[in-house]
mmJSON file of the N, C-alpha and C atoms, coordinates in Angstrom:
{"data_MODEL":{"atom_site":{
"group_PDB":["ATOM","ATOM","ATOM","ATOM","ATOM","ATOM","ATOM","ATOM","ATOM","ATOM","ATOM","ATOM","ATOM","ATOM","ATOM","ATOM","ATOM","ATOM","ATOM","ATOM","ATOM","ATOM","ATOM","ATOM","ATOM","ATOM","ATOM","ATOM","ATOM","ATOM","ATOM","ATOM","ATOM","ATOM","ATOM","ATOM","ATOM","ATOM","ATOM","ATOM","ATOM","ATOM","ATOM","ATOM","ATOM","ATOM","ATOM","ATOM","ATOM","ATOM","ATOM","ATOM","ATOM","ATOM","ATOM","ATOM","ATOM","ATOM","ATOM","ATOM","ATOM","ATOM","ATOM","ATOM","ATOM","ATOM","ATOM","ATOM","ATOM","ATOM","ATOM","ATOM","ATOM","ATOM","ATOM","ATOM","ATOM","ATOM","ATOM","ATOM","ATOM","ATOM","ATOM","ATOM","ATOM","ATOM","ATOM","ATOM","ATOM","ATOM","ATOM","ATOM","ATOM","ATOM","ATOM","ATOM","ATOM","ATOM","ATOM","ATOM","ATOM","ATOM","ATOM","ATOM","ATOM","ATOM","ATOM","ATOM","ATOM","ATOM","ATOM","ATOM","ATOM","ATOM","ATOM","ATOM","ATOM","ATOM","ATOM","ATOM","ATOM","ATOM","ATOM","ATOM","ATOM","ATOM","ATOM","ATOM","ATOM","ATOM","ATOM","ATOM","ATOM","ATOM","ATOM","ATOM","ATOM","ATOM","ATOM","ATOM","ATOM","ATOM","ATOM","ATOM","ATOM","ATOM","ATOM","ATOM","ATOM","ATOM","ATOM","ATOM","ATOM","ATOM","ATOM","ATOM","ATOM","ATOM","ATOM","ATOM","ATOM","ATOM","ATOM","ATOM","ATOM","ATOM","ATOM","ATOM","ATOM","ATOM","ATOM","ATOM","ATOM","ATOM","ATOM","ATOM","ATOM","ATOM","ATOM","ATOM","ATOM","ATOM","ATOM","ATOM","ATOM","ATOM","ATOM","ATOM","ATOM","ATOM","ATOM","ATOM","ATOM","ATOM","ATOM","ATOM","ATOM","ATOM"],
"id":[1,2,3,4,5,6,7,8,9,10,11,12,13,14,15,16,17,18,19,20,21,22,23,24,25,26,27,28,29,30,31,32,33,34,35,36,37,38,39,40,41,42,43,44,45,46,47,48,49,50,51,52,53,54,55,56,57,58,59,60,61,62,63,64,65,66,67,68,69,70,71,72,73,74,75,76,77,78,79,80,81,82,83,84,85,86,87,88,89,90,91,92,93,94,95,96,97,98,99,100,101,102,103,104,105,106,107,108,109,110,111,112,113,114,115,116,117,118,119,120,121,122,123,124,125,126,127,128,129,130,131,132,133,134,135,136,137,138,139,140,141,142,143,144,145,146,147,148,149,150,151,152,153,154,155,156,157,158,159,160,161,162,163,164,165,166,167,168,169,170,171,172,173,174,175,176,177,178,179,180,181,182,183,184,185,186,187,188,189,190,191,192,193,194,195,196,197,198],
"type_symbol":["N","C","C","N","C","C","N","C","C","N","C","C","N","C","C","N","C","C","N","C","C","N","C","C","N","C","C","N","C","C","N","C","C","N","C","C","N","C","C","N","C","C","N","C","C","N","C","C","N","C","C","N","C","C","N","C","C","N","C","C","N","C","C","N","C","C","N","C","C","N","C","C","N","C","C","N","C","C","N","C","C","N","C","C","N","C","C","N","C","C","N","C","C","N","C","C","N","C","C","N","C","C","N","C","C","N","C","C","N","C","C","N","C","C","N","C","C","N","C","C","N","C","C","N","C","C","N","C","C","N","C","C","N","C","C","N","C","C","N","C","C","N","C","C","N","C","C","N","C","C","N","C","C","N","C","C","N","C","C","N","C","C","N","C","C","N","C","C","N","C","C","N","C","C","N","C","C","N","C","C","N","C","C","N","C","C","N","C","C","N","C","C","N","C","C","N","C","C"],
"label_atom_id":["N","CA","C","N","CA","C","N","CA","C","N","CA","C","N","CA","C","N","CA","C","N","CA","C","N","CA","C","N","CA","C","N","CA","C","N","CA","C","N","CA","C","N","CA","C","N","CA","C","N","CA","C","N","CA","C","N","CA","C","N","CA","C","N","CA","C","N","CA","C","N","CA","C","N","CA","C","N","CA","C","N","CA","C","N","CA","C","N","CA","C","N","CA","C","N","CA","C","N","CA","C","N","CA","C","N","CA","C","N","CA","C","N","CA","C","N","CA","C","N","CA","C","N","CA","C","N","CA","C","N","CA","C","N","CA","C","N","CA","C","N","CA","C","N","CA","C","N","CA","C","N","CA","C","N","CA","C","N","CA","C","N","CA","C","N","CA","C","N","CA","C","N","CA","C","N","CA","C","N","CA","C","N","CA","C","N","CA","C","N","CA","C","N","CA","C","N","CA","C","N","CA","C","N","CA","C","N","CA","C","N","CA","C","N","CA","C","N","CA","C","N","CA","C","N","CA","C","N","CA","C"],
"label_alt_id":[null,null,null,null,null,null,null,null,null,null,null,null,null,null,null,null,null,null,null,null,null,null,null,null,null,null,null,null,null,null,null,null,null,null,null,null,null,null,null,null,null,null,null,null,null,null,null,null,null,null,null,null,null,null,null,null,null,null,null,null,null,null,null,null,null,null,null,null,null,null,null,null,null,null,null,null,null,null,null,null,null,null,null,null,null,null,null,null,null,null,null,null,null,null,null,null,null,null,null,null,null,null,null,null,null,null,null,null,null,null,null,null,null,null,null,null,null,null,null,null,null,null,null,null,null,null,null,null,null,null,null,null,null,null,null,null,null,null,null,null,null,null,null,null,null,null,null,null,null,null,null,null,null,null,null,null,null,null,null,null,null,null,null,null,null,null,null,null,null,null,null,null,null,null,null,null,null,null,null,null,null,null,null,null,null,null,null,null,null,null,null,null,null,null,null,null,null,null],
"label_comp_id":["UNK","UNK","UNK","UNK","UNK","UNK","UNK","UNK","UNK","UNK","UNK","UNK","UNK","UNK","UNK","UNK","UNK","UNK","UNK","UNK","UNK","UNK","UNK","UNK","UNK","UNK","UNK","UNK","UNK","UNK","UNK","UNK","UNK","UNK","UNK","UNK","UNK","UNK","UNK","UNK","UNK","UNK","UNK","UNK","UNK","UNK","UNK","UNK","UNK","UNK","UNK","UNK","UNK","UNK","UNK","UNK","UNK","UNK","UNK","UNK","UNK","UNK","UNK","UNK","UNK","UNK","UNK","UNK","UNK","UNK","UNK","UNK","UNK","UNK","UNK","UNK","UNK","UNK","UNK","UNK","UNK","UNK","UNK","UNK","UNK","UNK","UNK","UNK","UNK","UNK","UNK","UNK","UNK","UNK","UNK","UNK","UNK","UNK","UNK","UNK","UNK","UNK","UNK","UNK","UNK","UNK","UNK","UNK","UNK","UNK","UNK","UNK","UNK","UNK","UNK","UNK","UNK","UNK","UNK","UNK","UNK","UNK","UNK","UNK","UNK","UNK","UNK","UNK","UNK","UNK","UNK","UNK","UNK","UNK","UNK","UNK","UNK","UNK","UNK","UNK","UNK","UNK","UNK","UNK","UNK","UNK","UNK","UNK","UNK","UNK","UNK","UNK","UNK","UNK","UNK","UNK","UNK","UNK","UNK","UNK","UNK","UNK","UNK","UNK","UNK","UNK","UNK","UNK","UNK","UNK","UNK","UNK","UNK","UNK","UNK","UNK","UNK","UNK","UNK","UNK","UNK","UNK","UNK","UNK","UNK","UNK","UNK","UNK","UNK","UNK","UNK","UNK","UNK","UNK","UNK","UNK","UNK","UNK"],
"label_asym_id":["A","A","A","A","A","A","A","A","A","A","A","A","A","A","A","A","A","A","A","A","A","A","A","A","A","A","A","A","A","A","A","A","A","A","A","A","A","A","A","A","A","A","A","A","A","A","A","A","A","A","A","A","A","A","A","A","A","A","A","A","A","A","A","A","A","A","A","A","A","A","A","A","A","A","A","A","A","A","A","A","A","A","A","A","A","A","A","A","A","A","A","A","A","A","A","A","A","A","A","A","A","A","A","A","A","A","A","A","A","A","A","A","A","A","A","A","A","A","A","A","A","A","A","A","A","A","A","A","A","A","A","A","A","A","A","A","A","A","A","A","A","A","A","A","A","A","A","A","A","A","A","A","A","A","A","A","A","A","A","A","A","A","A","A","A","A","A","A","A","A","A","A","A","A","A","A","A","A","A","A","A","A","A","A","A","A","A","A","A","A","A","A","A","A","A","A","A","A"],
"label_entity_id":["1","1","1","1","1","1","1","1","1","1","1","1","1","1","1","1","1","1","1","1","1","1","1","1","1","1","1","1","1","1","1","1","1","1","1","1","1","1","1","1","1","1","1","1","1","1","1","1","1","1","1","1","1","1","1","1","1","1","1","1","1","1","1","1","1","1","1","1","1","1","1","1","1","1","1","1","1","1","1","1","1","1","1","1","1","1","1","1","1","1","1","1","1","1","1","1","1","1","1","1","1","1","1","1","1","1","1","1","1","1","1","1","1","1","1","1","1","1","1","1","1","1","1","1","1","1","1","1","1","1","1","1","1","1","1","1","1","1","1","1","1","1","1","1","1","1","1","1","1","1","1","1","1","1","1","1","1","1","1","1","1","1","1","1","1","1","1","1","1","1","1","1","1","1","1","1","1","1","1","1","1","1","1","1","1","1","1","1","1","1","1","1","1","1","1","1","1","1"],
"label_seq_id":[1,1,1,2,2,2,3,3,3,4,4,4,5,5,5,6,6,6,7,7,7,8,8,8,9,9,9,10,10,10,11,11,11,12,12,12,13,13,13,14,14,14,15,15,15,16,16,16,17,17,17,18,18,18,19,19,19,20,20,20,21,21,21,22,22,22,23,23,23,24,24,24,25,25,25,26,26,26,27,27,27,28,28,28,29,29,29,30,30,30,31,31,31,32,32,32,33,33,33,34,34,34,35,35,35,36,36,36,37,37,37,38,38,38,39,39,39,40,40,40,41,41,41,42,42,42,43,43,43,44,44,44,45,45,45,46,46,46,47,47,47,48,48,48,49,49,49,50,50,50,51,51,51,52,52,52,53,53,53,54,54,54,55,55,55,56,56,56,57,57,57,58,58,58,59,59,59,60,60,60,61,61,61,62,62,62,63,63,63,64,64,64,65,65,65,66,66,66],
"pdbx_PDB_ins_code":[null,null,null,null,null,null,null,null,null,null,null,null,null,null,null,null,null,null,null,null,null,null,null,null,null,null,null,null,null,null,null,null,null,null,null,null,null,null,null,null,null,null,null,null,null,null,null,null,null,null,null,null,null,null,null,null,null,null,null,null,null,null,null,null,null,null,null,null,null,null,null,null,null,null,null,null,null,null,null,null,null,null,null,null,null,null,null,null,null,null,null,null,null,null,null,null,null,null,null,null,null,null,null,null,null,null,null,null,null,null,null,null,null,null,null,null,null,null,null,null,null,null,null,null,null,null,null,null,null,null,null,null,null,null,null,null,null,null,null,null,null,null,null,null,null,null,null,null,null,null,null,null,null,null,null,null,null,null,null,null,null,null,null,null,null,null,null,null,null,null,null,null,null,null,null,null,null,null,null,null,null,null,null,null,null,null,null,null,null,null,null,null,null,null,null,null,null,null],
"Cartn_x":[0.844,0.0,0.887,0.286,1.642,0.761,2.185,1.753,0.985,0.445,-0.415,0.154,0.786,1.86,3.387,3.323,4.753,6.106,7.049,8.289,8.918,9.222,9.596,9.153,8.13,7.083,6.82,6.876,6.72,7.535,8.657,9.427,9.447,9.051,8.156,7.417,6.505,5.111,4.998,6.11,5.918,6.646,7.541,8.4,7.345,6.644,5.804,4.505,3.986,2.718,2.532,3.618,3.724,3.875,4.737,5.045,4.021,2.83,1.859,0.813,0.723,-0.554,-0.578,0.745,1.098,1.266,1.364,1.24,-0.389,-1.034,-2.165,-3.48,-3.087,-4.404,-4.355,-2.934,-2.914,-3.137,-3.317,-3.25,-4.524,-5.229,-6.683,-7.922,-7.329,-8.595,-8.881,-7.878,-7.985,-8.738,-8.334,-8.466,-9.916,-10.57,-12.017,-12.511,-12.094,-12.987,-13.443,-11.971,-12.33,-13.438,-13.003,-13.612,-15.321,-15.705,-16.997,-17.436,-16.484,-17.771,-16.559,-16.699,-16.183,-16.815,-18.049,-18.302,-17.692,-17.138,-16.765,-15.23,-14.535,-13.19,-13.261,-14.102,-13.999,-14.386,-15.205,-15.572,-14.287,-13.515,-12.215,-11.27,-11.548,-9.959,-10.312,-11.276,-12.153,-11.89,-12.607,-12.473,-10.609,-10.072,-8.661,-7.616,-7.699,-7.319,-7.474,-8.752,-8.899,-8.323,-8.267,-7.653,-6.114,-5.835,-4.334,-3.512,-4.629,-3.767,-4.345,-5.223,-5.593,-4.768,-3.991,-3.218,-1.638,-1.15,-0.089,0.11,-1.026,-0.992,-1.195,-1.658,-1.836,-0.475,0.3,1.89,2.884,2.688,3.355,4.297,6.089,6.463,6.156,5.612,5.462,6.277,6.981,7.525,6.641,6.507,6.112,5.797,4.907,4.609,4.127,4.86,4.977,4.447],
"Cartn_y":[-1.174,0.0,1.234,2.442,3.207,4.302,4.942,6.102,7.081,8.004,9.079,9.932,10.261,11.5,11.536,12.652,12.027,12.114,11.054,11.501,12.091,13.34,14.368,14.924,15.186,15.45,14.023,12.655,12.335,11.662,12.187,12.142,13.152,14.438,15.473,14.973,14.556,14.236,12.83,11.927,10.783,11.279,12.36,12.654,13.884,14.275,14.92,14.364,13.766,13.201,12.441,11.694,11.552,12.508,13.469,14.827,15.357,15.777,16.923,16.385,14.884,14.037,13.777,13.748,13.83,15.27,16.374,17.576,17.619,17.778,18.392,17.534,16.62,15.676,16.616,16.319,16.569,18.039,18.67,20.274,20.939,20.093,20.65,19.862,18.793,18.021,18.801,18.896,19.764,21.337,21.827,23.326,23.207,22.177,21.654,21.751,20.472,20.234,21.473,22.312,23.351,25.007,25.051,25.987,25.789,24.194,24.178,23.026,21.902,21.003,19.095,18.494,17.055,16.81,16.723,15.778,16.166,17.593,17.856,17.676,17.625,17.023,15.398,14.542,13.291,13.287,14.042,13.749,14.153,15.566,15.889,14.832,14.082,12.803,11.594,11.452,10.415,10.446,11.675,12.085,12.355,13.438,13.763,12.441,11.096,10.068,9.479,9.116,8.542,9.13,10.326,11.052,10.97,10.882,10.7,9.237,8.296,7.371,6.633,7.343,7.351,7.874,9.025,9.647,8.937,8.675,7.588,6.734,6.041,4.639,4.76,5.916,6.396,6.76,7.573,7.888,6.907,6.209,4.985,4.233,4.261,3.797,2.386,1.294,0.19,-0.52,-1.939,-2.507,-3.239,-3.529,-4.135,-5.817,-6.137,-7.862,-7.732,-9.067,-9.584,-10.766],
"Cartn_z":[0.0,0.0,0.0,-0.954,-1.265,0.151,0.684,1.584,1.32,1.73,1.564,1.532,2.082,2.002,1.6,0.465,-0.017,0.923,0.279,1.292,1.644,0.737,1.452,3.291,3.071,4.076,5.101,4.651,5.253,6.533,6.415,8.394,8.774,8.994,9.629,10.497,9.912,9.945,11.215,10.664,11.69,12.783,12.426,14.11,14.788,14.365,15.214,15.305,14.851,15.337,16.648,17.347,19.015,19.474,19.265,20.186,20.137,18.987,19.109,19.314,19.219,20.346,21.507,22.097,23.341,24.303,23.636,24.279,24.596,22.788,22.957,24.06,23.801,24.519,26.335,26.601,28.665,28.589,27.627,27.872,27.265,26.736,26.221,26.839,27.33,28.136,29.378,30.021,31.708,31.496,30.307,30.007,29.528,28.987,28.927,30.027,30.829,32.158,33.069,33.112,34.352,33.599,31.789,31.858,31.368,30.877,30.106,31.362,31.415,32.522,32.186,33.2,32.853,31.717,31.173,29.994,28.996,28.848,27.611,27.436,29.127,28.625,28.661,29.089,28.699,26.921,26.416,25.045,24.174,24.839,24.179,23.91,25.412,25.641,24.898,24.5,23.695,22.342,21.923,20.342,19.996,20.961,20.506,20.388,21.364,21.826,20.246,19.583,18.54,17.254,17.417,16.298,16.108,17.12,17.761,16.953,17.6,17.199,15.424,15.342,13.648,12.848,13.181,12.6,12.606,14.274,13.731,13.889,13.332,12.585,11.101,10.503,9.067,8.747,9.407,9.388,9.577,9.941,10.635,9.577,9.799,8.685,8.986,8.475,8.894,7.4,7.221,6.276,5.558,4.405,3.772,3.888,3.758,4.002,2.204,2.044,0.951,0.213],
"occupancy":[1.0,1.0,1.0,1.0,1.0,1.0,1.0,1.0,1.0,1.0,1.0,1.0,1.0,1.0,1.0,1.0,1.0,1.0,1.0,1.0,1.0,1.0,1.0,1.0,1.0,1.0,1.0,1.0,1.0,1.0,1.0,1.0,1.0,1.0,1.0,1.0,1.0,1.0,1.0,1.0,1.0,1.0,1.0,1.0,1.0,1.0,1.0,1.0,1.0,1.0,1.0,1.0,1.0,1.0,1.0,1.0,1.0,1.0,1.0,1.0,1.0,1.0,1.0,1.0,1.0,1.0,1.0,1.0,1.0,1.0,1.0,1.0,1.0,1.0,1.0,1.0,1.0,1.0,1.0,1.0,1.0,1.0,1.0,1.0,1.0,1.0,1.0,1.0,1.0,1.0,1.0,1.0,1.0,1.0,1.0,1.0,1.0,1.0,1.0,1.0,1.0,1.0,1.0,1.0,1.0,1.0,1.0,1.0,1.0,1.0,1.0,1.0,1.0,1.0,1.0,1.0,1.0,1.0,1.0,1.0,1.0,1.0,1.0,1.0,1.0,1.0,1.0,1.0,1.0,1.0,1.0,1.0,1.0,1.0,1.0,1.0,1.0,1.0,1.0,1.0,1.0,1.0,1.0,1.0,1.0,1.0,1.0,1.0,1.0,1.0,1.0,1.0,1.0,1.0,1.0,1.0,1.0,1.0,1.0,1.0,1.0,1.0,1.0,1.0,1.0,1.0,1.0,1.0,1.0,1.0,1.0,1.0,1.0,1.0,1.0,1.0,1.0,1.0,1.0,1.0,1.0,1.0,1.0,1.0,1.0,1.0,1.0,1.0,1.0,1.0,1.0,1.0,1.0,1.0,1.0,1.0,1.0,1.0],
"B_iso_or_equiv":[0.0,0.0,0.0,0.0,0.0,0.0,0.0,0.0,0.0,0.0,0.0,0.0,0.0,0.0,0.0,0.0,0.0,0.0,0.0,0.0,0.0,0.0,0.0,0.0,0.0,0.0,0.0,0.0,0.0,0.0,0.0,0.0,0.0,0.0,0.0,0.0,0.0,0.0,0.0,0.0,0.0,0.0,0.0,0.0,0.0,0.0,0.0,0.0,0.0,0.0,0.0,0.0,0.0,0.0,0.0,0.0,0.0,0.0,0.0,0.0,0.0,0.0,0.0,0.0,0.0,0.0,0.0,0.0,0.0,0.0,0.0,0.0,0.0,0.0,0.0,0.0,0.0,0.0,0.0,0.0,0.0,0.0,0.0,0.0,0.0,0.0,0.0,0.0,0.0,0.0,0.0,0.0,0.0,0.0,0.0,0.0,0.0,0.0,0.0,0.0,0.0,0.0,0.0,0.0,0.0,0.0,0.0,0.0,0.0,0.0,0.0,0.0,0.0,0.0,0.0,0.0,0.0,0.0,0.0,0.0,0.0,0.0,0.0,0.0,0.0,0.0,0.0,0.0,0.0,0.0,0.0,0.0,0.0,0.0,0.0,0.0,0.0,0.0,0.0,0.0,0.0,0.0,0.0,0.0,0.0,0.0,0.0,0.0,0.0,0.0,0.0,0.0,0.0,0.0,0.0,0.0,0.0,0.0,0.0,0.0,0.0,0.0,0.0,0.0,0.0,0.0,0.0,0.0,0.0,0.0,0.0,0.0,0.0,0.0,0.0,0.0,0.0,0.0,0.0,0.0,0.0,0.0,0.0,0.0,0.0,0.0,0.0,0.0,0.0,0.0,0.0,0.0,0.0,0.0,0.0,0.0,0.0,0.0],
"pdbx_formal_charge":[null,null,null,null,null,null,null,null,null,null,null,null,null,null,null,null,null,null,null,null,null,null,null,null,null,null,null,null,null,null,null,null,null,null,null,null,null,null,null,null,null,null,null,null,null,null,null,null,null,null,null,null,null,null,null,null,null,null,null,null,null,null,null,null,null,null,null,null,null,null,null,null,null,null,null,null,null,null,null,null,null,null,null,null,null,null,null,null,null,null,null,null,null,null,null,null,null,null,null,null,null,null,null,null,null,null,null,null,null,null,null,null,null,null,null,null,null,null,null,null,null,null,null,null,null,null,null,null,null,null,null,null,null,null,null,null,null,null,null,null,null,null,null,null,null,null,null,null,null,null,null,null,null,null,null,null,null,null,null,null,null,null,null,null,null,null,null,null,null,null,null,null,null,null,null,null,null,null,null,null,null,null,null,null,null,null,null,null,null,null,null,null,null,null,null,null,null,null],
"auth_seq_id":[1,1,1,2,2,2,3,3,3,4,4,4,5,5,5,6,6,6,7,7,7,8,8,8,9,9,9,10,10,10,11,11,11,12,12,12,13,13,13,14,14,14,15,15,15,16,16,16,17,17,17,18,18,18,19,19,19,20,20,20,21,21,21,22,22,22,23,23,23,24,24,24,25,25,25,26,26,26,27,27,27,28,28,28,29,29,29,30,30,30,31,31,31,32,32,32,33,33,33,34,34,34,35,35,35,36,36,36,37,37,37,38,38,38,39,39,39,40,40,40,41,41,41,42,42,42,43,43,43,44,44,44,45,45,45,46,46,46,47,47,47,48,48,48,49,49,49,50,50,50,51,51,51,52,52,52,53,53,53,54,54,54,55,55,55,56,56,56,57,57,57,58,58,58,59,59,59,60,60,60,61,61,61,62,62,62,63,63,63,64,64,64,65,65,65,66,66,66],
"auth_comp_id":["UNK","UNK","UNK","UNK","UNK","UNK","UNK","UNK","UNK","UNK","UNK","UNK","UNK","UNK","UNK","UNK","UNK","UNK","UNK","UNK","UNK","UNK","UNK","UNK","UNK","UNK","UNK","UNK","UNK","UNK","UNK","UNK","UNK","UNK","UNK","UNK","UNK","UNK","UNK","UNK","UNK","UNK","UNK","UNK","UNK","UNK","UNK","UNK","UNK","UNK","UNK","UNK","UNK","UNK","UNK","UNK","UNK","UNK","UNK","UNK","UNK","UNK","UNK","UNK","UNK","UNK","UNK","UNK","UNK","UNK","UNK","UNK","UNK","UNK","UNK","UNK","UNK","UNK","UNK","UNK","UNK","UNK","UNK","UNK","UNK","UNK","UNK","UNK","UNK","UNK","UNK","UNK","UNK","UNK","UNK","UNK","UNK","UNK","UNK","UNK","UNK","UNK","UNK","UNK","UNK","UNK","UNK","UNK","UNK","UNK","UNK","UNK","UNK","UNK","UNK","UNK","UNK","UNK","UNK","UNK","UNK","UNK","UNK","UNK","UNK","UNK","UNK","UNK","UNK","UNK","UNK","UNK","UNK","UNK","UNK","UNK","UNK","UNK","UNK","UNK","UNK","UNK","UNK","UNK","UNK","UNK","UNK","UNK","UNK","UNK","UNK","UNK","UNK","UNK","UNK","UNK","UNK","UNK","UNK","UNK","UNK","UNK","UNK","UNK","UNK","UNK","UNK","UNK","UNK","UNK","UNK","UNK","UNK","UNK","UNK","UNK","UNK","UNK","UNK","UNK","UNK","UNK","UNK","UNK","UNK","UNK","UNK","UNK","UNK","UNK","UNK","UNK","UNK","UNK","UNK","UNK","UNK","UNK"],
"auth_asym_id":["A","A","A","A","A","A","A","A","A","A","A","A","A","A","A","A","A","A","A","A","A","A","A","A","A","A","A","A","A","A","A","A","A","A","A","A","A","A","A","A","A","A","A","A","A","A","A","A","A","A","A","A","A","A","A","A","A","A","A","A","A","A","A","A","A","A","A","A","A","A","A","A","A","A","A","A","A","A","A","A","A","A","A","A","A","A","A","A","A","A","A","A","A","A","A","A","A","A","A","A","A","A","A","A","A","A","A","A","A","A","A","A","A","A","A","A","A","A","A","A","A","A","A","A","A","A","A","A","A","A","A","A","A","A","A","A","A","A","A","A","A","A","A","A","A","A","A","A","A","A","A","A","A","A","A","A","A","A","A","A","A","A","A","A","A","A","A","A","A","A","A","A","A","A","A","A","A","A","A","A","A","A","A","A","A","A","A","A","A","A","A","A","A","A","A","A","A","A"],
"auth_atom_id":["N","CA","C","N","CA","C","N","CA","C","N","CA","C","N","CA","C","N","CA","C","N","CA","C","N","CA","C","N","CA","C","N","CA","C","N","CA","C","N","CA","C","N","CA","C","N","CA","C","N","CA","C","N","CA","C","N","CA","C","N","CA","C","N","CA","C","N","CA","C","N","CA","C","N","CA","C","N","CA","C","N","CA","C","N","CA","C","N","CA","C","N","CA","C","N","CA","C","N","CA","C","N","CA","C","N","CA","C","N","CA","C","N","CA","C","N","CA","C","N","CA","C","N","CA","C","N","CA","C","N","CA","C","N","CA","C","N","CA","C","N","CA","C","N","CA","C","N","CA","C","N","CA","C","N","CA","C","N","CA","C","N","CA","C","N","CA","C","N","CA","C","N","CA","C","N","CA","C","N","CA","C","N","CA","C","N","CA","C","N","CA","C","N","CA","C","N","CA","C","N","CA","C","N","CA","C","N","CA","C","N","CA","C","N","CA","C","N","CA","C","N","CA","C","N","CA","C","N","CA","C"],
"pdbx_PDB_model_num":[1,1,1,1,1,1,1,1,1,1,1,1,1,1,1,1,1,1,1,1,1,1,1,1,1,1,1,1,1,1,1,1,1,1,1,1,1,1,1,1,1,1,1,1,1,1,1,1,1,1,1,1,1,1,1,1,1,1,1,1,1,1,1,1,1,1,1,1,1,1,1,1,1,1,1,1,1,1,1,1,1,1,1,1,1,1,1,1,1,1,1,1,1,1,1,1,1,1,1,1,1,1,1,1,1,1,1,1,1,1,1,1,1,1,1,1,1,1,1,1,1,1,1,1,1,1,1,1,1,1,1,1,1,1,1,1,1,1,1,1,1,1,1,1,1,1,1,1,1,1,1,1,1,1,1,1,1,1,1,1,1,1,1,1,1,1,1,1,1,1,1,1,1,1,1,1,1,1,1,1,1,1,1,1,1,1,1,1,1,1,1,1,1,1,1,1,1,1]
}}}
């Protein structure tokens, strides 16, 4: 399966997609909870969580099976 994003761009992309899923999730869920209400930072940590790891596993250099 050919990548989605070309190579240039794509080790950017895989070296920041842990770093900027891992900042944003602990720093926008809390900033939810205290200024709108818990449900909306559990729905943040839920939805952002899935997006997170949709994204690198879509980035993901993985090898070829043959």
């Amino acid at each position: 399966m050919a990548s989605l994003v070309p190579a240039p761009l794509a080790r950017p992309i895989v070296a920041f997609t842990p770093l900027v899923g891992s900042l944003a999730v602990p720093l926008v869920v809390p900033l939810l909870m205290v200024r709108v209400g818990i449900g909306a930072g559990v729905l943040a940590a839920v939805v952002l969580s899935c997006l997170w790891i949709a994204a690198m596993l879509s980035s993901s250099e993985l090898p070829e099976h043959g």
